[in-house]
N, C-alpha and C positions, 0 to 999 in steps of 0.2 A: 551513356545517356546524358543532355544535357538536362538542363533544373525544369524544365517544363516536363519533358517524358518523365523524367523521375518521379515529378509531382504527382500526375499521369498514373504512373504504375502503380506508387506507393497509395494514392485515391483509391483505384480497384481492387487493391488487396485490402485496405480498410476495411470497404464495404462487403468483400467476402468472408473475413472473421470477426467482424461486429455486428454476430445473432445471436440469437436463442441458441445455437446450436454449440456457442462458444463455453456456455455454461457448464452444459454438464461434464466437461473434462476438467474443468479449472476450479481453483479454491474460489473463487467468488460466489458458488454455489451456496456456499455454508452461511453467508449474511441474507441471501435471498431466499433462503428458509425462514425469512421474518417479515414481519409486517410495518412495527412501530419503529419510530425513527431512531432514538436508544437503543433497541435492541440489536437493530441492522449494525448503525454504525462499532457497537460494543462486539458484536460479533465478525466483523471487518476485519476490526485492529488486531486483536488476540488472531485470527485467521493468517491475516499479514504480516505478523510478526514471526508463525513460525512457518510463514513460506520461504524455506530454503530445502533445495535436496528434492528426493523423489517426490513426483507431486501426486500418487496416491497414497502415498505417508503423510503426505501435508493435507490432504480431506481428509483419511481417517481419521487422523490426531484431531485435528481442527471441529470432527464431528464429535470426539469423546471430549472434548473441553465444554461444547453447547451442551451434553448430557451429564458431564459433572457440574453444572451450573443450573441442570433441573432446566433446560430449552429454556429458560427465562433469563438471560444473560444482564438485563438491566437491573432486573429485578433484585439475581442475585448479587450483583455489584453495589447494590444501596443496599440491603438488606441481611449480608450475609452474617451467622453465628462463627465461631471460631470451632465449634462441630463442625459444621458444613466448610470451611476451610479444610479441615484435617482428612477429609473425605478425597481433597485434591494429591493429595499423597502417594506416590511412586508414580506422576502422569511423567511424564518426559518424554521429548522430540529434541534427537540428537544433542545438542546443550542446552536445550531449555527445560527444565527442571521443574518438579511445583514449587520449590521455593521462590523459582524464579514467577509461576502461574499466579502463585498467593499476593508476592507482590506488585503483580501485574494488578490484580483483585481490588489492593488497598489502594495503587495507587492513581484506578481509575474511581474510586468513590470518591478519593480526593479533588480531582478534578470536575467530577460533575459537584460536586459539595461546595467547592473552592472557584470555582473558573467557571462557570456556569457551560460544562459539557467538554465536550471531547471539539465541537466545530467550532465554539469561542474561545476552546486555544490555544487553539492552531490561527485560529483568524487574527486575534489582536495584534499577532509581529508580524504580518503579511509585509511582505515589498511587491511592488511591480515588477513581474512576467521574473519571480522569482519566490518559492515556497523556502527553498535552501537555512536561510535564518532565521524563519517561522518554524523549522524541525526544531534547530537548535534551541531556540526558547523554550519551545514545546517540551523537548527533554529535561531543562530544566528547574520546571514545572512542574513535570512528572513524576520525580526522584527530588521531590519536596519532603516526599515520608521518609521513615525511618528505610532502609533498606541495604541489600549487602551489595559492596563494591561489582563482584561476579556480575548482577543482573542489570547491569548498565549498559553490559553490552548489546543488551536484545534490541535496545533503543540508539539509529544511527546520528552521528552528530556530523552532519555536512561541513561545520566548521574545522573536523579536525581529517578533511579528507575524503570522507566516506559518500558514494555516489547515494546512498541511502535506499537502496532500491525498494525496499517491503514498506515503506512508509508512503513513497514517490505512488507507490500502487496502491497502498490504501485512501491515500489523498484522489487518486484519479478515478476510482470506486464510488469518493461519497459526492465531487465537488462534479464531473462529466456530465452534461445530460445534451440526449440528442437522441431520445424518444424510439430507441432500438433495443431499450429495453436488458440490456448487459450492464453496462453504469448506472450508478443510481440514482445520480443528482440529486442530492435531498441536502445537501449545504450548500445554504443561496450566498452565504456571507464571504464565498472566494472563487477569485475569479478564475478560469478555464485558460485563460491565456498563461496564469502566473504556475501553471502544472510545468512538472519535469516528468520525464518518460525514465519509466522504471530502468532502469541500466542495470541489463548482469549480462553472463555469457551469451545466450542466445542475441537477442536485441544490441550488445554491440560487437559481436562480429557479423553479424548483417549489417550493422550500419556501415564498417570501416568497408565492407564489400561494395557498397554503394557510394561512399564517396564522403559519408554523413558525418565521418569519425575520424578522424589518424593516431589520435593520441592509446596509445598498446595498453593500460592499466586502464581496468573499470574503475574511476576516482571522480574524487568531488569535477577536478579541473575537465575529464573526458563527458561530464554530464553535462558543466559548461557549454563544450561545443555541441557537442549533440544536441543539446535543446538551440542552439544557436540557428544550427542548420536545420531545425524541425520548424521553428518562428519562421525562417524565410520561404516555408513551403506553407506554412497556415499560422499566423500570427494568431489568431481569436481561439484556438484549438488546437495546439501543436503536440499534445500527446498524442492524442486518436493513433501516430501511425506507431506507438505503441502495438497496436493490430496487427497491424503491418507487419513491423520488423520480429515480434514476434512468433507471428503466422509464419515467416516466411522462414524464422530459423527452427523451431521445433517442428511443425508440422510437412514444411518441405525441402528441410535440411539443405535451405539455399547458401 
């Protein structure tokens, strides 16, 4: 295919996995169980962070963390006792731990307390048509509190390699909008151009099948190119074939 048919194909598959229809298999269900803006986004992250591995392990866990938080996930983040902490106690998904849940807990109250939210920041180190060193800050930020070395890992740091992909997809979750009702656009404050597309297996071994990729390790320098060659098929929106490459590797094992 040359870059028009590509553009072309990778267009029609967009629009055939970015519905309603996209929700109910995927973790992004679990934020759209909310309504206020706090809760969505606080339910997002924790969601996105322990999306790795089988992905109806990733919603059931994802659903017992919204229920160990009492479905009020902002609420409980500003509010919580150190009872209702200890309640988090044996949760675990694969390496994430409630030690690791607890200081996820503390160290988002920090951030809406201290940073005024979870979308201010991530926004203040923004670059142009780049989030990559806005993670990195954002990391740390976040592990400003007290916390143990181990839980550092849950959070990816682009600088030191890492394509970052649970972050790149939580980023594309709050910041996308284009009224189809999957994304949730609800942070005005960064812009759609500056997204990376979530990079893990599926999404790039479709890409390098297409043309999109060469580099053989999902890494910070392979999300480089990927987003490279995703800019020069839609500059304003170049995650969207997110859809795409993902549709096209999970669901039709292209």
């Amino acid at each position: 295919m040359n870059k028009l048919e590509l553009k072309e194909f990778l267009d029609e598959k967009v629009v055939q996995y970015n519905t309603l229809d996209f929700i109910d298999s995927d973790p992004i269900q679990i934020p759209h169980q909310f309504s206020v803006k706090e809760d969505i986004e606080i339910a997002a992250f924790l969601t996105a962070t322990i999306a790795w591995g089988n992905r109806k392990m990733i919603i059931n866990n994802s659903k017992r963390m919204m229920m160990l938080m009492g479905e009020s996930p902002y609420d409980f983040v500003m509010s919580h006792s150190e009872i209702q902490l200890e309640k988090l106690d044996g949760f675990v998904h694969r390496t994430f731990n409630s030690n690791d849940f607890i200081t996820f807990i503390k160290a988002l109250k920090h951030i809406y307390s201290n940073h005024n939210g979870l979308e201010m920041a991530f926004a203040k180190n923004q670059q142009p048509y780049s989030m990559q060193p806005s993670i990195a800050e954002f990391k740390k930020i976040f592990f400003e509190i007290e916390h143990q070395s181990r839980t550092m890992k849950h959070v990816s740091d682009p600088m030191q390699g890492s394509a970052a992909k649970r972050i790149n997809m939580f980023l594309r979750w709050m910041v996308r909008q284009d009224n189809n009702g999957v994304d949730f656009g609800i942070w005005k404050n960064i812009s759609m151009a500056s997204l990376s597309c979530p990079l893990d297996v599926h999404s790039g071994n479709v890409a390098r099948k297409l043309g999109l990729l060469t580099r053989k390790q999902n890494d910070s320098k392979a999300l480089l190119e990927l987003d490279t060659s995703l800019r020069i098929l839609d500059a304003s929106d170049p995650v969207k074939y997110d859809f795409a490459l993902f549709g096209l590797g999970v669901f039709e094992g292209f």
